[in-house]
C-alpha positions as CSV (number, residue, x, y, z in Angstrom):
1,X,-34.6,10.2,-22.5
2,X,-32.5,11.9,-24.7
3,X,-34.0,14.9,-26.0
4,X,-36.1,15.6,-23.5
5,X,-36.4,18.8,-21.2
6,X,-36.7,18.5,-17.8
7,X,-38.8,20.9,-15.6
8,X,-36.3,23.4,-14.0
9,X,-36.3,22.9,-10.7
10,X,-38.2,19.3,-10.9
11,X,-36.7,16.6,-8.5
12,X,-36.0,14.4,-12.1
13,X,-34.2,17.3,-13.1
14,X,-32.1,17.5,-9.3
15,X,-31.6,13.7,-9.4
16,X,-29.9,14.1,-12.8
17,X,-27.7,16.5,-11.8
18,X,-26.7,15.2,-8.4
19,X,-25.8,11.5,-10.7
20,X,-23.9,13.7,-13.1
21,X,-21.9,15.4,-10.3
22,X,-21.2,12.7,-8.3
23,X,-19.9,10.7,-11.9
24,X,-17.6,13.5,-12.1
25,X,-16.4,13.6,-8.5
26,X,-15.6,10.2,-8.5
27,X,-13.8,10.4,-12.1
28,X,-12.0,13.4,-11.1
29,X,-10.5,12.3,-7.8
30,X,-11.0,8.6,-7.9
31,X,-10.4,7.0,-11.1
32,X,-7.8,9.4,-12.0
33,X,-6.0,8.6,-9.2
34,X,-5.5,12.3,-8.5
35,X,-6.2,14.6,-5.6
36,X,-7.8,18.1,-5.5
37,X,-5.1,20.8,-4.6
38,X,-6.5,21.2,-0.9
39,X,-6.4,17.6,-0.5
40,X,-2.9,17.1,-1.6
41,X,-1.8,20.0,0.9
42,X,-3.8,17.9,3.7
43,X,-1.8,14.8,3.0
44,X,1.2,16.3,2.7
45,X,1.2,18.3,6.1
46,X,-0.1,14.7,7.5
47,X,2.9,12.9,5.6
48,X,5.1,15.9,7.3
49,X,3.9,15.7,10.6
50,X,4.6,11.7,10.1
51,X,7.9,12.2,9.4
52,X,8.9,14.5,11.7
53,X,7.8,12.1,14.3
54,X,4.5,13.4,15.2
55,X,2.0,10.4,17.0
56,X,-1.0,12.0,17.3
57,X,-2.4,14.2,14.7
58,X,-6.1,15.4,13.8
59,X,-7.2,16.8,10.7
60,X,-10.4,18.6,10.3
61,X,-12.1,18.8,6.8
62,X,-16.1,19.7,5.9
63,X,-18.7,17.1,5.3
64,X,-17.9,16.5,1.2
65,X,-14.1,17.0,1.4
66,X,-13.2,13.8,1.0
67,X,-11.7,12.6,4.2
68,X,-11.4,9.2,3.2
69,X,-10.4,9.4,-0.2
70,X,-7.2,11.6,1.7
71,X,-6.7,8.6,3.7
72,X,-6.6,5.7,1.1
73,X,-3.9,8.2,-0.4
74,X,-2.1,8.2,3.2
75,X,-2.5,4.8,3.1
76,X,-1.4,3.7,-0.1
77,X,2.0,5.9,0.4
78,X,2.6,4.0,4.0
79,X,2.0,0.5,2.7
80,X,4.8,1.4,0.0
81,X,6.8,1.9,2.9
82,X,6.0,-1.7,4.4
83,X,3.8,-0.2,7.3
84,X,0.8,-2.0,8.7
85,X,-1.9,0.3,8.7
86,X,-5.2,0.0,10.9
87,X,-8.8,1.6,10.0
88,X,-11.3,2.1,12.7
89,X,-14.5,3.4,12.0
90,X,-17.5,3.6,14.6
91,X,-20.5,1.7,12.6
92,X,-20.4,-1.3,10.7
93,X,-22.4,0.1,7.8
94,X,-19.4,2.3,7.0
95,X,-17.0,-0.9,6.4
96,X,-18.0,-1.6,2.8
97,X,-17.9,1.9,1.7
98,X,-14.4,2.4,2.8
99,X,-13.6,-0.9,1.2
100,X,-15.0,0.4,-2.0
101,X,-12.6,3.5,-1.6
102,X,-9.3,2.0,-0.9
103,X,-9.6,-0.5,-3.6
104,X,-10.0,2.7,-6.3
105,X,-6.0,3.0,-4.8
106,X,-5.7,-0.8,-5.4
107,X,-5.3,-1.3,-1.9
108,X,-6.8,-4.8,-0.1
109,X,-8.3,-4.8,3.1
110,X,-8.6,-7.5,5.7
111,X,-11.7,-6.6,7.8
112,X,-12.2,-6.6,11.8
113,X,-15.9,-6.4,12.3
114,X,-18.6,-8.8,13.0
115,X,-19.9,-11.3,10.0
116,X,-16.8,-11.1,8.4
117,X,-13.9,-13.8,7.9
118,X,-11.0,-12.3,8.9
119,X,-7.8,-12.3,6.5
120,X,-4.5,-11.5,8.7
121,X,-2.6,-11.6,5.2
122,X,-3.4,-7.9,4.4
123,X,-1.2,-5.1,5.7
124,X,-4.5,-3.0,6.2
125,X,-6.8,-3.6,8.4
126,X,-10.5,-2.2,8.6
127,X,-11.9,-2.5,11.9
128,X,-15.2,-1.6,13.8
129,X,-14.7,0.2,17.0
130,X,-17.2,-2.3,18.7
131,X,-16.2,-5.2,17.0
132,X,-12.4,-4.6,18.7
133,X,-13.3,-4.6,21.9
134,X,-13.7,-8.3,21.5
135,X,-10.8,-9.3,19.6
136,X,-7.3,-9.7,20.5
137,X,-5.4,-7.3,17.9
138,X,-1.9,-8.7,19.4
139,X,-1.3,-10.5,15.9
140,X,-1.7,-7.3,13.8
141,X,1.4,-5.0,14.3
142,X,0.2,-1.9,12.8
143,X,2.5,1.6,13.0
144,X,-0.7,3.5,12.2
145,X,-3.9,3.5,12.9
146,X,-6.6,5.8,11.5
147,X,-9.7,7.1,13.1
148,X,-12.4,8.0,11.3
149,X,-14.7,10.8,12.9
150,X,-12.6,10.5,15.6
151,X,-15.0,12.7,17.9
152,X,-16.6,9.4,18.3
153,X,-14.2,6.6,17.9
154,X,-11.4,7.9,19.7
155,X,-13.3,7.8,22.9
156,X,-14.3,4.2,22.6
157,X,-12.8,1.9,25.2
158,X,-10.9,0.3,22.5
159,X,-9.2,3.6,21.2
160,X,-8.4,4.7,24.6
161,X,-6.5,1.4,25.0
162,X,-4.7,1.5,22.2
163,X,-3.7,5.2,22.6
164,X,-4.1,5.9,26.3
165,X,-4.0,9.3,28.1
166,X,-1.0,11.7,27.3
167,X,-0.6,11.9,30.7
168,X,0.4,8.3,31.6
169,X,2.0,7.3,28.0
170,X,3.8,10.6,26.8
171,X,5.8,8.4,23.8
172,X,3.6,6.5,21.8
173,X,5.5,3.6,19.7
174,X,2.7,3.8,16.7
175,X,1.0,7.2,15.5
176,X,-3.0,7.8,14.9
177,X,-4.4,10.1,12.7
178,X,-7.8,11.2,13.4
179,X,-10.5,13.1,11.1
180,X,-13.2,15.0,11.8
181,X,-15.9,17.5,9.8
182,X,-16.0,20.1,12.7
183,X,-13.2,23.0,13.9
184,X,-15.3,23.3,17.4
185,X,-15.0,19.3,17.7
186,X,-11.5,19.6,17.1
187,X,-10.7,21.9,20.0
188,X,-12.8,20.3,22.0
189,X,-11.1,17.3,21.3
190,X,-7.7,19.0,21.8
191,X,-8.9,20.4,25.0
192,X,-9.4,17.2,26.8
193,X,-6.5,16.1,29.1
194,X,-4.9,14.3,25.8
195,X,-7.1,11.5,26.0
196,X,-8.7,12.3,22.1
197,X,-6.5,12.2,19.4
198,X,-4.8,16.1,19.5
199,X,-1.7,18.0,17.8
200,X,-2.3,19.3,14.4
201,X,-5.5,21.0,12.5
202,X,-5.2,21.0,8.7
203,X,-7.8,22.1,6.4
204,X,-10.4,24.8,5.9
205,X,-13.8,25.1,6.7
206,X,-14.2,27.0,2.8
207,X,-13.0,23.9,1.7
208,X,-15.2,21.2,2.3
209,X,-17.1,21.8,-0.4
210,X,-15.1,20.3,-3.2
């Protein structure tokens, strides 16, 4: 109630404060439609590297950094550009949530995942890695595709499909950008006879906390 005084260190007292925080984080970066200065360096290096050509970039930012807040921004920017854009994450309880976050950018989202109508209209296209190794995606011309914690989904049969080994497809005619919380994933991942989603780390460990 107002008025009254919490115990320090009382679990009311953390509860209040992690509402309060989280009110302001999604105020700050969300509502106002602006990013954090780390994250705007991250999207532009990834809008860089997009330019210049780049097909297969990976970005590594700490747990709390907002890795997909960054890539509703990506997003919103390539759709202005009249790209199809595809989202793959690796469990189906992570669909609504990133629903929730691209449509703080206004952005609509058809969905790939079981127990949900599909709707081809949209330009974006959120998609669980299970669900697409039963579906045809031959209808949905996408120019980038988006992994997220792409230490798991870009070793699913699906993934490797749609971006096979370095080896045997050295030009890739669309470009994925993978995210990830961890810089000893990220080697690892870049270590690995191409077949993950290597070229470029962006971001700090210091600066996942934000």
């Amino acid at each position: 109630r107002f008025g009254t005084t919490l115990p320090r260190g009382s679990v009311e007292q953390r509860t209040l404060r992690r509402r309060l925080w989280c009110s302001w984080r999604v105020w700050d970066v969300i509502l106002l439609d602006v990013l954090r200065d780390y994250q705007q360096t991250f999207c532009s290096q990834v809008r860089s590297l997009l330019r210049q050509g780049e097909t297969r970039i990976l970005g590594v930012a700490a747990t709390g950094a907002g890795k997909t807040v960054m890539a509703a921004y990506l997003i919103q920017q390539l759709l202005k550009g009249s790209k199809c854009v595809l989202f793959i994450v690796h469990r189906d309880i992570l669909i609504q949530q990133t629903i929730d976050k691209v449509e703080k950018f206004d952005l609509e989202a058809g969905v790939i995942a079981g127990r949900y109508q599909e709707n081809r209209d949209c330009r974006l296209q959120i998609a669980s890695v299970q669900t697409l190794s039963r579906r045809d995606l031959s209808w949905f011309p996408f120019k980038v595709a988006f992994f997220d914690e792409c230490h798991i989904t870009s070793w699913a049969a699906p993934s490797l499909k749609l971006f096979p080994s370095l080896e045997n497809n050295p030009r890739d005619a669309r470009a994925c950008v993978g995210g990830t919380h961890s810089y000893a994933l990220a080697y690892f991942l870049s270590a690995v006879d191409g077949r993950s989603v290597p070229a470029s780390c962006l971001g700090s460990p210091s600066q996942g906390t934000a």
